[in-house]
PyMOL CGO cylinders between C-alpha atoms (Angstrom):
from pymol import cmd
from pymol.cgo import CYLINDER

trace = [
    CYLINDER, 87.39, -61.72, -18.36, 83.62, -63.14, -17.24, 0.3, 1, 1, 1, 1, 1, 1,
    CYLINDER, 83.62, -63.14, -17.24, 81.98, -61.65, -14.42, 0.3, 1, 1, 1, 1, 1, 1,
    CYLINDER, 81.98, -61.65, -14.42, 81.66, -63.78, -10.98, 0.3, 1, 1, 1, 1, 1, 1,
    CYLINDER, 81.66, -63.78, -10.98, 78.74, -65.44, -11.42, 0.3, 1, 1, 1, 1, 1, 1,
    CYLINDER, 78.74, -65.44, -11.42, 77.62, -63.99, -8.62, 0.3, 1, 1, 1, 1, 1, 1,
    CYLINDER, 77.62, -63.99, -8.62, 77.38, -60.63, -9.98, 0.3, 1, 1, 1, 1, 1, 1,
    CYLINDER, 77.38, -60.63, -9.98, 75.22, -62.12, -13.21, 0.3, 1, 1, 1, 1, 1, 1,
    CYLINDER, 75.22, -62.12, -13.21, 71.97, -61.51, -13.59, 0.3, 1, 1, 1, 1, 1, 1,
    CYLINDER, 71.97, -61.51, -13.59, 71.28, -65.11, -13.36, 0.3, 1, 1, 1, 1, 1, 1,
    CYLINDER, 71.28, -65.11, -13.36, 73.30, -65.25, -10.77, 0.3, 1, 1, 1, 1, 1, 1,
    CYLINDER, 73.30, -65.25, -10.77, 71.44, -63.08, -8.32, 0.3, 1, 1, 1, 1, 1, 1,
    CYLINDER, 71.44, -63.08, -8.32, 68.11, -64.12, -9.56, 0.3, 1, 1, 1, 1, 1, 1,
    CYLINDER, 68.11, -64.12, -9.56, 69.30, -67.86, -8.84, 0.3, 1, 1, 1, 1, 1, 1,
    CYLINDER, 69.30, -67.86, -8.84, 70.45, -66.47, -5.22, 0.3, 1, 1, 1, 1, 1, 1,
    CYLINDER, 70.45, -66.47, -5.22, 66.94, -64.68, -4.53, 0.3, 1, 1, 1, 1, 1, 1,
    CYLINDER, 66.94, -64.68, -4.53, 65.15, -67.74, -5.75, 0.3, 1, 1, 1, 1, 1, 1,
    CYLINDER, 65.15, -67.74, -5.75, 66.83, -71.22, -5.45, 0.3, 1, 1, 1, 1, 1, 1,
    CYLINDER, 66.83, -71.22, -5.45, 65.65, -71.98, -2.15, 0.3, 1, 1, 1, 1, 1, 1,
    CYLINDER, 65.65, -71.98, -2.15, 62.18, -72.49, -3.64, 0.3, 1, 1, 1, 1, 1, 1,
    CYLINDER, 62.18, -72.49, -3.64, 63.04, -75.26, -5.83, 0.3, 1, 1, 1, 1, 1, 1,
    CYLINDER, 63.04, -75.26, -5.83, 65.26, -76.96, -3.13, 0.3, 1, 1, 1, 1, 1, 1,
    CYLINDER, 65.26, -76.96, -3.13, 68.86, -76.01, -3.72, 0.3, 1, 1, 1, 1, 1, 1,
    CYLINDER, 68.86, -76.01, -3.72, 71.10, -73.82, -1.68, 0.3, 1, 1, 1, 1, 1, 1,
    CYLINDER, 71.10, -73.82, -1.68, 74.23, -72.13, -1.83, 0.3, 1, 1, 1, 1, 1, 1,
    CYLINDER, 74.23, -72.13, -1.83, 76.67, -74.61, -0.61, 0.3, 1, 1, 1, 1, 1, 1,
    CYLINDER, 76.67, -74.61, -0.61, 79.86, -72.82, -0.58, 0.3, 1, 1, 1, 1, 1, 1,
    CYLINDER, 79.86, -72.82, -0.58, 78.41, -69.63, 1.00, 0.3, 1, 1, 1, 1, 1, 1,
    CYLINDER, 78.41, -69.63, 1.00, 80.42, -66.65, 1.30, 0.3, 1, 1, 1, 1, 1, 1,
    CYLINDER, 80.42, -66.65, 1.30, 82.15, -66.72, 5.23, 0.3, 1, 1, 1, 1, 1, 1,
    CYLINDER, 82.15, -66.72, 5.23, 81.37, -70.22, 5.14, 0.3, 1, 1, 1, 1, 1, 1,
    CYLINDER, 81.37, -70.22, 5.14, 84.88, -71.18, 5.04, 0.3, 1, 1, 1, 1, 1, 1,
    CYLINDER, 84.88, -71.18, 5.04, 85.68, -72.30, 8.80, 0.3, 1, 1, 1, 1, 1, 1,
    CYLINDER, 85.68, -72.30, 8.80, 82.36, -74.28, 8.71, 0.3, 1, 1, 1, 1, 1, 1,
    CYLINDER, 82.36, -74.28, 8.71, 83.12, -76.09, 5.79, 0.3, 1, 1, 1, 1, 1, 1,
    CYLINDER, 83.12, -76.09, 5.79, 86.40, -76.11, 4.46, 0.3, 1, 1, 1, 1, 1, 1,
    CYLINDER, 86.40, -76.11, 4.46, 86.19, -74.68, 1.25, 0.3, 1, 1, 1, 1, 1, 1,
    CYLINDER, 86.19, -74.68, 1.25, 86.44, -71.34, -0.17, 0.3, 1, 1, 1, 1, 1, 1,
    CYLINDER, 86.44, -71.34, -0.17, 83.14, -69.23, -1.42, 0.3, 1, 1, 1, 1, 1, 1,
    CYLINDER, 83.14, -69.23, -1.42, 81.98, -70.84, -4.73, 0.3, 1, 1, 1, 1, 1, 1,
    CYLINDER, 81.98, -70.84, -4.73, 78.85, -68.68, -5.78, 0.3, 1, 1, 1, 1, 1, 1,
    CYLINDER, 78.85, -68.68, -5.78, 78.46, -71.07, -9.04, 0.3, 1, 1, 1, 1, 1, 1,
    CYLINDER, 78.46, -71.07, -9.04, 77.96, -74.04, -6.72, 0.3, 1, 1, 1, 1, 1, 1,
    CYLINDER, 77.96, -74.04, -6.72, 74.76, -74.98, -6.00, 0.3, 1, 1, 1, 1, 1, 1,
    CYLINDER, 74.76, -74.98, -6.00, 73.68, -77.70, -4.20, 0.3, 1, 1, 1, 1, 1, 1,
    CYLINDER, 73.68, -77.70, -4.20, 69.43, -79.92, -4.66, 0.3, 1, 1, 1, 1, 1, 1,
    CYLINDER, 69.43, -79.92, -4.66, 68.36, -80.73, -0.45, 0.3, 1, 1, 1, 1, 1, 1,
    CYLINDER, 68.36, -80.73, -0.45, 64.77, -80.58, -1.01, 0.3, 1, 1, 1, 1, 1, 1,
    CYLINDER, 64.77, -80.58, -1.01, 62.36, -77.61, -0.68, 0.3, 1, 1, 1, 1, 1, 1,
    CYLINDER, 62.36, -77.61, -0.68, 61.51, -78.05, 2.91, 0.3, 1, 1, 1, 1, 1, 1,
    CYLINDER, 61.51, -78.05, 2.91, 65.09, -77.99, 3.77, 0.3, 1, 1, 1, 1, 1, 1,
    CYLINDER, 65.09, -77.99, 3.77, 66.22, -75.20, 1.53, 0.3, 1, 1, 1, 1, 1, 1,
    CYLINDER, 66.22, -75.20, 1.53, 63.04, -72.76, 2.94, 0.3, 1, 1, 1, 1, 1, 1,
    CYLINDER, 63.04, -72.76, 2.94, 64.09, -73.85, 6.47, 0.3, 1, 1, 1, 1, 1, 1,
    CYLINDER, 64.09, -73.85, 6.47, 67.57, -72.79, 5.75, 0.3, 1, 1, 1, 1, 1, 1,
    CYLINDER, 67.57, -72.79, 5.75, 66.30, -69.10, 4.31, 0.3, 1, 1, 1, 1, 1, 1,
    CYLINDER, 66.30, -69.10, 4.31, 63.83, -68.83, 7.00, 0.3, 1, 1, 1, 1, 1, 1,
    CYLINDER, 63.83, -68.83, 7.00, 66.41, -69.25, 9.76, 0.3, 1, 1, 1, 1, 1, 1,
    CYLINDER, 66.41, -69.25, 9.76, 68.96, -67.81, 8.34, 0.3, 1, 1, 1, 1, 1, 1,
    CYLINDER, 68.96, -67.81, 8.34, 71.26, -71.47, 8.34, 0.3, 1, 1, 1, 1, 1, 1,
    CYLINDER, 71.26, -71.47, 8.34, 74.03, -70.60, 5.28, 0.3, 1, 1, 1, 1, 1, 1,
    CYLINDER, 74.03, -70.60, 5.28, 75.82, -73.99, 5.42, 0.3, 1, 1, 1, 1, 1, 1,
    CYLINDER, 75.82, -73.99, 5.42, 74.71, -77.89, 5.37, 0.3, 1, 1, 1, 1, 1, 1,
    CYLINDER, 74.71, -77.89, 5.37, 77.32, -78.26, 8.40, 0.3, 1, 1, 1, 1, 1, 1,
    CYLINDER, 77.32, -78.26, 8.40, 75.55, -75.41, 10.54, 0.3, 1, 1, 1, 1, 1, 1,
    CYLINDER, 75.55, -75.41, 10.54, 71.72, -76.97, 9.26, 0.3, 1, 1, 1, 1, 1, 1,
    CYLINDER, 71.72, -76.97, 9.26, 73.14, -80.57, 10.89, 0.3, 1, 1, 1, 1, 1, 1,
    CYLINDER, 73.14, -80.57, 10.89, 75.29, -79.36, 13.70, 0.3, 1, 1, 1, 1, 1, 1,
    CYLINDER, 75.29, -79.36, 13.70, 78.25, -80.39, 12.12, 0.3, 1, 1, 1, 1, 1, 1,
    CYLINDER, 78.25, -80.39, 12.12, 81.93, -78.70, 11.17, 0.3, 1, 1, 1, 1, 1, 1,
    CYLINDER, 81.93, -78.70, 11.17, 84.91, -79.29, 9.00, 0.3, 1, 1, 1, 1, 1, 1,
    CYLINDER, 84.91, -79.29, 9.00, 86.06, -81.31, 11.83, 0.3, 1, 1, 1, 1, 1, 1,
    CYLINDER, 86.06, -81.31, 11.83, 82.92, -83.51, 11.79, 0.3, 1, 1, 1, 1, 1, 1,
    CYLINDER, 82.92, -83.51, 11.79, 81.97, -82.63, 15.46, 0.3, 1, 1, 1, 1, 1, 1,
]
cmd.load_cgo(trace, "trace")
Protein backbone atom coordinates (compact mmCIF):
# COMPACT_ATOMS: atom_id res chain seq x y z
CA UNK A 1 0.00 0.00 0.00
CA UNK A 2 1.35 3.87 -0.83
CA UNK A 3 2.12 6.04 1.92
CA UNK A 4 -0.36 9.16 2.69
CA UNK A 5 0.94 11.63 0.76
CA UNK A 6 1.32 13.47 3.53
CA UNK A 7 3.98 11.44 4.97
CA UNK A 8 6.06 11.66 1.37
CA UNK A 9 8.85 13.45 1.06
CA UNK A 10 7.20 15.55 -1.46
CA UNK A 11 4.58 15.72 0.50
CA UNK A 12 6.04 17.57 3.44
CA UNK A 13 8.32 19.58 1.35
CA UNK A 14 5.07 20.72 -0.66
CA UNK A 15 3.47 21.47 2.98
CA UNK A 16 6.64 23.58 4.20
CA UNK A 17 6.70 25.37 0.91
CA UNK A 18 3.43 25.81 -1.12
CA UNK A 19 2.38 28.89 0.40
CA UNK A 20 5.18 30.64 -1.50
CA UNK A 21 3.97 29.90 -4.85
CA UNK A 22 0.28 30.63 -3.89
CA UNK A 23 -1.45 27.39 -3.07
CA UNK A 24 -2.68 26.12 0.22
CA UNK A 25 -3.85 23.16 1.81
CA UNK A 26 -7.49 23.19 1.23
CA UNK A 27 -8.74 20.25 3.02
CA UNK A 28 -6.61 20.88 6.16
CA UNK A 29 -6.47 18.43 8.81
CA UNK A 30 -9.44 19.57 11.69
CA UNK A 31 -10.83 21.49 9.01
CA UNK A 32 -13.79 19.39 8.79
CA UNK A 33 -16.61 21.50 10.66
CA UNK A 34 -15.37 24.58 8.69
CA UNK A 35 -15.64 23.08 5.51
CA UNK A 36 -17.38 20.02 5.09
CA UNK A 37 -15.02 17.69 3.89
CA UNK A 38 -12.69 15.30 5.36
CA UNK A 39 -8.65 16.00 5.52
CA UNK A 40 -7.30 15.53 1.94
CA UNK A 41 -3.43 16.20 2.29
CA UNK A 42 -3.08 15.54 -1.70
CA UNK A 43 -5.41 18.48 -2.33
CA UNK A 44 -4.01 21.51 -2.99
CA UNK A 45 -5.57 24.44 -3.88
CA UNK A 46 -3.65 28.04 -6.42
CA UNK A 47 -5.19 31.60 -4.31
CA UNK A 48 -2.34 33.71 -5.12
CA UNK A 49 0.88 34.36 -3.13
CA UNK A 50 -0.35 37.24 -1.13
CA UNK A 51 -3.19 35.22 0.04
CA UNK A 52 -1.44 31.98 0.68
CA UNK A 53 1.56 34.02 2.91
CA UNK A 54 -1.34 35.81 4.69
CA UNK A 55 -2.87 32.52 5.49
CA UNK A 56 0.74 31.04 6.96
CA UNK A 57 1.44 34.24 8.61
CA UNK A 58 -1.80 34.23 10.58
CA UNK A 59 -2.16 31.03 11.03
CA UNK A 60 -5.84 30.93 8.75
CA UNK A 61 -5.95 26.85 7.72
CA UNK A 62 -9.18 27.08 5.66
CA UNK A 63 -10.58 29.43 2.66
CA UNK A 64 -13.94 29.54 4.86
CA UNK A 65 -12.03 30.86 8.08
CA UNK A 66 -9.67 33.42 5.52
CA UNK A 67 -13.40 34.86 4.27
CA UNK A 68 -15.45 34.52 7.38
CA UNK A 69 -17.42 31.96 6.01
CA UNK A 70 -18.63 28.14 7.13
CA UNK A 71 -20.11 25.03 5.68
CA UNK A 72 -23.29 26.72 6.33
CA UNK A 73 -22.31 29.79 4.26
CA UNK A 74 -22.75 32.25 7.24
Amino acid sequence: MAPCFARTREGRWLRRHAHRFGFIVRYPAGGRGVTGFAHESWHFRFVGPPLARHMRREGIATLEEAFGRSVGGS
